[in-house]
N, C-alpha and C positions, 0 to 999 in steps of 0.2 A: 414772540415773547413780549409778554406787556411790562412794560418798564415806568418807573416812577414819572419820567419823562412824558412817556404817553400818555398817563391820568394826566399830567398836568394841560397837555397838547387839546386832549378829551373835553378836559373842564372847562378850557377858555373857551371852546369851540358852541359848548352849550350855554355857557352864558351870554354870548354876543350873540347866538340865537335867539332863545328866552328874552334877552333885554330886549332884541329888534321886533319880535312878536309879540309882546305886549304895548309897542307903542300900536294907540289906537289906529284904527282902518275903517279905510271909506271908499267904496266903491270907485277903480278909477289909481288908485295911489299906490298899487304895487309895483310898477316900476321906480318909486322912489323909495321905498323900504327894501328893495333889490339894490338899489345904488347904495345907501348906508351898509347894508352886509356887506357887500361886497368889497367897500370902505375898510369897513372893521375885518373883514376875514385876510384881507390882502397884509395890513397893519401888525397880523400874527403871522404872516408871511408865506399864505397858501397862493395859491392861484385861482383865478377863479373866474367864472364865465357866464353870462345872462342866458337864460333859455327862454323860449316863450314857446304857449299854445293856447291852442283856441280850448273851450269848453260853453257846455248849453246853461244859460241862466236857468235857475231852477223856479219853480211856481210860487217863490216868495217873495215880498210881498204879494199881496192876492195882486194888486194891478201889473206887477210884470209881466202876466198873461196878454196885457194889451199890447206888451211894444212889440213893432214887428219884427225886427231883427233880434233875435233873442241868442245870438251866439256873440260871445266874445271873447276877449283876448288877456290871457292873464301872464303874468311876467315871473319868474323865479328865478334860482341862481343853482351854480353848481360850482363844489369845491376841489381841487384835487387832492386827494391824501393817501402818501404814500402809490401815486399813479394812475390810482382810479378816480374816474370823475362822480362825487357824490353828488345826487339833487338836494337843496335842501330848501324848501317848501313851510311856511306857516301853516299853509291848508292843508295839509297833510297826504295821507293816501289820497283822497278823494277827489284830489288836484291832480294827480297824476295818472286815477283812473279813467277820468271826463275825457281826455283828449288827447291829442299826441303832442310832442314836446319836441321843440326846434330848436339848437342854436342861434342867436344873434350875429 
């Protein structure tokens, strides 16, 4: 049953999303916008947990084609709510389709 409680639980939970994904990104600095979530999500009193996985950089820019290790490492978080562990990802699906996803 969804209780006025849970909007409220909901809404905080999307704006300290929202707020952390709109602060600009640059390749390399999502383990520090994972540490501020994670900040903000624990402050509303969840729990929560680093995950990391590899994924293949994509053909863009045209010169990413030349570096040779073209796999790397990208960092997200996961929240508990209500017992289950949520991922929750700026990159959305497509972060979680690339690669596999490890605890920290």
């Amino acid at each position: 049953m969804i209780t006025p409680l849970h909007d409220e639980l909901r809404l905080a939970r999307l704006q300290v999303f929202y707020e952390i994904r709109e602060i600009p990104y640059a390749r390399g600095e999502c383990a520090a916008k994972v540490a501020l979530l994670a900040e903000r999500f624990e402050s509303l009193g969840y729990r929560t947990r680093t995950v990391k996985g590899r994924y293949f950089v994509a053909d863009w820019p045209e010169e990413v084609r030349l570096v040779p290790n073209r796999v790397d490492i990208h960092y997200a978080l996961e929240i508990e709510i209500e017992g289950q562990w949520i991922l929750v990802d700026w990159l959305g699906e497509s972060a979680r389709m690339a690669g596999f996803w490890r605890r920290t």
